[in-house]
C-alpha positions as CSV (number, residue, x, y, z in Angstrom):
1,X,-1.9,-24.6,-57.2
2,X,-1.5,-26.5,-53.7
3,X,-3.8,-29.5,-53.8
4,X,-5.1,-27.9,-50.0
5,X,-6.1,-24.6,-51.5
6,X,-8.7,-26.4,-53.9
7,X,-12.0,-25.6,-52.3
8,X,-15.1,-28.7,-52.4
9,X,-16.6,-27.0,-55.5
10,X,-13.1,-26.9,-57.3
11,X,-12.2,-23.0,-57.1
12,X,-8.7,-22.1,-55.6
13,X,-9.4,-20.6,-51.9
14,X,-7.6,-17.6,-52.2
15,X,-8.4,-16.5,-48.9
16,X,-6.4,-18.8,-47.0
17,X,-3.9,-18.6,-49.8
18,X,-3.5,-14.9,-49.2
19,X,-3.5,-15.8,-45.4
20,X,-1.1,-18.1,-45.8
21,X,1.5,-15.8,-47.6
22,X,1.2,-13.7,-45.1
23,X,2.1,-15.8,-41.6
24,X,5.1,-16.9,-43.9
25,X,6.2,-13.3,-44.0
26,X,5.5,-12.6,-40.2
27,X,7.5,-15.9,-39.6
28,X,10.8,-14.9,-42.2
29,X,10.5,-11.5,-40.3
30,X,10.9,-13.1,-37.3
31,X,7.5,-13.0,-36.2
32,X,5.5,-15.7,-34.0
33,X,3.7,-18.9,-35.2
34,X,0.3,-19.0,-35.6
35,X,-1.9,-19.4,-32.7
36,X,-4.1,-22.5,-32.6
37,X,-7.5,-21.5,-32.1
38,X,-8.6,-22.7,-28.4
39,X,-12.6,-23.4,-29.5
40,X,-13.7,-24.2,-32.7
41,X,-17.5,-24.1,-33.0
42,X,-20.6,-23.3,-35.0
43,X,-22.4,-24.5,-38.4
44,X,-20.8,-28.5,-39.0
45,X,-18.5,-28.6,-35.9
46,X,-19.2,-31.9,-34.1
47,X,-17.3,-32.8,-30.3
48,X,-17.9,-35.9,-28.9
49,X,-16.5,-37.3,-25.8
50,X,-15.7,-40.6,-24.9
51,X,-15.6,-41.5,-21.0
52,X,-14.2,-44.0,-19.7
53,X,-14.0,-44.7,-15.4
54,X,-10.0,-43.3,-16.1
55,X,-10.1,-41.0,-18.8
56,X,-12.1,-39.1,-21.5
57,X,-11.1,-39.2,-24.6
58,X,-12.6,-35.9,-27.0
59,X,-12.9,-36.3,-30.9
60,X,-13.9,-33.2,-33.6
61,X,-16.1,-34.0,-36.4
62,X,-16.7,-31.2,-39.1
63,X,-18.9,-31.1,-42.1
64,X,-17.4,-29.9,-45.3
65,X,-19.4,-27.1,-46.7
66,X,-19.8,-25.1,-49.7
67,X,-16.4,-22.7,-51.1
68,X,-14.2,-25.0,-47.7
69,X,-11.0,-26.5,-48.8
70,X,-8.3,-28.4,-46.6
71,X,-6.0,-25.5,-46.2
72,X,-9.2,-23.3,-44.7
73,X,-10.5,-26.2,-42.2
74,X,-6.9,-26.1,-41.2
75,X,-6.4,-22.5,-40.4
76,X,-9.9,-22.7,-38.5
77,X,-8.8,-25.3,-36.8
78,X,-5.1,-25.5,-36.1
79,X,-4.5,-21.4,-36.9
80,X,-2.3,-22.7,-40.0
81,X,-2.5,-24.1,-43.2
82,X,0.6,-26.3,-42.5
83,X,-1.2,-28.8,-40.7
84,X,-3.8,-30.0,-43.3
85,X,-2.1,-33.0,-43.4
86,X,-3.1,-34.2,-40.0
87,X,-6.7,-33.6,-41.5
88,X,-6.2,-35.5,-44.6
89,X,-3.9,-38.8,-42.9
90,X,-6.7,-38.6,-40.3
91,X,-9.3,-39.0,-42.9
92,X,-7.3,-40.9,-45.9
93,X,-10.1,-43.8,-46.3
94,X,-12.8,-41.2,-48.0
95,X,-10.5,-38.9,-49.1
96,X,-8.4,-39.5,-52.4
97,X,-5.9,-36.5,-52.1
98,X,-6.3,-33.2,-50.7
99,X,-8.4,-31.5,-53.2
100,X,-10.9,-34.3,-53.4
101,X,-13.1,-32.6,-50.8
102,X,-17.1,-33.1,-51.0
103,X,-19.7,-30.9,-49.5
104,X,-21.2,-32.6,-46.8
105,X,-18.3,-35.2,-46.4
106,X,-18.0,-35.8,-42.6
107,X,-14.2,-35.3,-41.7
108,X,-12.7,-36.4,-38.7
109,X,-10.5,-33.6,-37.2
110,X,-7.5,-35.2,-34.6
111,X,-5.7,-32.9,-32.0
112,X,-2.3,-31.6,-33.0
113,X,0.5,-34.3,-31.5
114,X,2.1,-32.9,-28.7
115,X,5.8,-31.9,-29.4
């Protein structure tokens, strides 16, 4: 089982599993990528914003909660599972691999790169 599909009390997320299987079949079939999700709010979402005289600078904070995994804060965050691993590089100093998740751990959430 993917290391991302490992939820914070150690059950396999098959949710976002099942989700996942799924956008790879829309893609194969020639379907679209997911769509990133414009606002991401609600229970253990945190946006700060830096200001500066120039520029303002926003960063995403979310708190991991019972039955989450990496995969799942991806998908709510990014629209796909693919990009867990900007969670977890972002967030490598508390976390020792993917499925090492801990209710309550604060987890930094970055903005996807632009292309």
């Amino acid at each position: 089982m993917p290391e991302i599909l490992v939820t914070a009390d150690g059950r396999v997320d098959t949710t976002v599993l099942l989700a996942s299987l799924v956008t790879e079949a829309r893609i194969a079939q020639g379907g679209g990528a997911p769509v990133v999700p414009t606002a991401v709010g609600g229970d253990g979402v945190e946006v700060r914003v830096l200001q500066t005289a120039t520029e303002s600078e926003s960063y995403r904070f979310y708190s991991v909660s019972p039955g989450d995994s990496l995969g799942a804060i991806a998908v709510e965050f990014y629209g796909d599972v693919r990009n867990f691993d900007l969670i977890y590089n972002a967030n490598r100093d508390i976390l020792a691999s993917p499925d090492k998740i801990i209710v309550g751990q604060r987890l930094a959430i970055p903005d996807i790169p632009d292309a």
